[in-house]
C-alpha positions as CSV (number, residue, x, y, z in Angstrom):
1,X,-26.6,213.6,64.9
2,X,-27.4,210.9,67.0
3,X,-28.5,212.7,69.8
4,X,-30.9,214.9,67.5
5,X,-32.3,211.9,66.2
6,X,-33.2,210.8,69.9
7,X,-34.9,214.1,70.2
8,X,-36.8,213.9,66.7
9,X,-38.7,210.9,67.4
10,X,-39.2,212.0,71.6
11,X,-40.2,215.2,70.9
12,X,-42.4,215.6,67.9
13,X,-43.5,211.6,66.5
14,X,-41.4,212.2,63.1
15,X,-42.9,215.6,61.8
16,X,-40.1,218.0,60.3
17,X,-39.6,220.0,63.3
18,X,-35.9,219.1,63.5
19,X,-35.8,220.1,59.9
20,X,-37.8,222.9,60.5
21,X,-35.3,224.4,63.3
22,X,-32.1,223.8,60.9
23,X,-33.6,225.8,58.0
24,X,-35.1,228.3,60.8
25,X,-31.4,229.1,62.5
26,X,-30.1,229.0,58.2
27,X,-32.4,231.5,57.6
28,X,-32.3,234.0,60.8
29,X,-28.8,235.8,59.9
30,X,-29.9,235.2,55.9
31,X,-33.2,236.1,55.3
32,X,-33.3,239.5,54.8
33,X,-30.2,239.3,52.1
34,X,-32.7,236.1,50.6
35,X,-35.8,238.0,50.5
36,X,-34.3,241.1,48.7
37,X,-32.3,238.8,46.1
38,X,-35.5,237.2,45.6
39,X,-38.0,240.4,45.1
40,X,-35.0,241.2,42.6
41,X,-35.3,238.2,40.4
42,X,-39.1,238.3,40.6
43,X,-39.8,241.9,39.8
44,X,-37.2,241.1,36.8
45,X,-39.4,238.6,35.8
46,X,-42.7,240.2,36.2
47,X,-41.3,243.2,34.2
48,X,-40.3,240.2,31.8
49,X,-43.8,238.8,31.3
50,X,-45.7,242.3,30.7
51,X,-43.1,243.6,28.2
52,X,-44.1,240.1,26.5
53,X,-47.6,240.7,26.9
54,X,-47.4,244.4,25.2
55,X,-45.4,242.9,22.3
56,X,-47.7,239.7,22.1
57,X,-51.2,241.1,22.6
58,X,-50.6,245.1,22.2
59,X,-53.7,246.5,23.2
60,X,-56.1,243.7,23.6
61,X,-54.8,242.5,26.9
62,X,-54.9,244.7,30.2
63,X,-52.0,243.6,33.2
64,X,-51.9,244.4,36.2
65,X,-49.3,245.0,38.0
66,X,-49.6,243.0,41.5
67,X,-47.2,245.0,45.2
68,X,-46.1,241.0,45.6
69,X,-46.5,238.1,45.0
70,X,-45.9,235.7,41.8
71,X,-49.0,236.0,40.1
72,X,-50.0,238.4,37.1
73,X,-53.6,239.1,36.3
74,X,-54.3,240.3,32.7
75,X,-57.7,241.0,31.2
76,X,-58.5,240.4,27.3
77,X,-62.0,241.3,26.0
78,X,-65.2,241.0,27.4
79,X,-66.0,238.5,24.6
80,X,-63.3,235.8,26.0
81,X,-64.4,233.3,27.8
82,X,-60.8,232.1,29.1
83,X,-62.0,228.9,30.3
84,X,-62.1,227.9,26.7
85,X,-58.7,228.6,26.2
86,X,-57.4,226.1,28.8
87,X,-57.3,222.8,26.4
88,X,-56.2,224.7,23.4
89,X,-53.7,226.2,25.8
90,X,-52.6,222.9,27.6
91,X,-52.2,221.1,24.5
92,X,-49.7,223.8,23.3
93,X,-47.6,223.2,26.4
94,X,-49.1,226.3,28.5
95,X,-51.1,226.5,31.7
96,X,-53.0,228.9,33.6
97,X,-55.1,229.4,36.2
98,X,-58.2,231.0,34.6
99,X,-59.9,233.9,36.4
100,X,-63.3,232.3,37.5
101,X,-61.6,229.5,39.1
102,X,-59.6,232.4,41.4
103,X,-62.7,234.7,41.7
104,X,-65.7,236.0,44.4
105,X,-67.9,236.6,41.3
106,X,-66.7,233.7,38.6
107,X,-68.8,235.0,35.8
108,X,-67.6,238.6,35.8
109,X,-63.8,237.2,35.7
110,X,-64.5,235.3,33.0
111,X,-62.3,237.6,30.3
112,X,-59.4,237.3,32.9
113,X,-56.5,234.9,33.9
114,X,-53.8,234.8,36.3
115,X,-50.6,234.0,35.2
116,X,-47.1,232.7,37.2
117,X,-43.9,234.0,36.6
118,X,-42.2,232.4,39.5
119,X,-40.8,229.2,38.0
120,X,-40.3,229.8,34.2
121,X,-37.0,231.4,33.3
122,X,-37.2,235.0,31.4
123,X,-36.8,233.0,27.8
124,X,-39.4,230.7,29.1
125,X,-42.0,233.8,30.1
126,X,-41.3,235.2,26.2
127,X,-41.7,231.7,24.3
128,X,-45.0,231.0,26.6
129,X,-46.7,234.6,26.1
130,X,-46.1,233.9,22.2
131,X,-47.7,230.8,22.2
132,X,-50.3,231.7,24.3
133,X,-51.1,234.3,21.8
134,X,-50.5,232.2,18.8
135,X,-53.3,229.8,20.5
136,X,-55.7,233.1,21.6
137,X,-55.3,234.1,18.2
138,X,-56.2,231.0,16.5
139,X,-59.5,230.3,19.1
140,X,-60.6,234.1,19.4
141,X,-58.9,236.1,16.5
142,X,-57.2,238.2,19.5
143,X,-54.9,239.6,19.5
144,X,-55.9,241.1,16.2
145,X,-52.6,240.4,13.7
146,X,-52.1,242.1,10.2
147,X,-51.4,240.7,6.8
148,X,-47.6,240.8,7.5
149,X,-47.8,239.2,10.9
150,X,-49.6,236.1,9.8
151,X,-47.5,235.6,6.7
152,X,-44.0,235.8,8.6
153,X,-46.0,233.4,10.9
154,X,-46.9,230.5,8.8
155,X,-44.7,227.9,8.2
């Protein structure tokens, strides 16, 4: 240890390049076993969230399924503004990154917003796509709810 400590601070002035090599030789014989476990557990997640979505929102909110990544863009009606759902949303405990903020043309992503699914577990994803349509519904009246819904709802 010593002597990699001597060649830490000669050899790089205390960046993480010691650190950097450790993880690199970890990850040589590992990564694709890694990489597949982790496409695993994201995909199952992903699949997680838009099943959510369909019993949440039904209809009224479009997914899209991304090749990779963590990120899932949905679409609800050209008459949301999503930007207006950010406090309503925060205050409820929920964040996302609305579409304008991640867009070329802000104004015509304005109905859209990109959600994570990499952190939250699969109960998580379920209990935050409720609430994020309990709050839609209360600030836009989407996702549209009947009679039933809205009485087994309230409290």
């Amino acid at each position: 240890m010593s002597r990699l400590v001597a060649m830490k601070r000669e050899a790089d002035s205390g960046t993480g390049a010691v650190e950097q090599m450790v993880v690199a030789e970890y990850f040589a014989p590992n990564f694709a076993r890694h990489v597949g476990e982790l496409t695993a557990v994201l995909r199952d997640k992903l699949d997680t969230m838009i099943d959510a979505l369909e019993k949440e929102f039904g209809t009224a909110v479009e997914p899209w399924r991304p090749d990779g990544g963590i990120f899932l863009w949905i679409k609800l009606p050209d008459a949301i503004d999503v930007r207006k759902l950010v406090q309503p949303a925060a205050a409820a405990g929920i964040v996302f990154n609305p579409g304008p903020e991640w867009a070329c043309r802000p104004e015509a992503a304005a109905s859209h917003m990109r959600l994570c699914f990499a952190l939250p577990s699969k109960d998580d994803i379920r209990q935050g796509i409720a609430a994020l349509a309990r709050v839609c519904f209360e600030e836009t009246g989407i996702p549209a709810q009947s009679a039933n819904i809205r009485r087994a709802a309230a409290p």
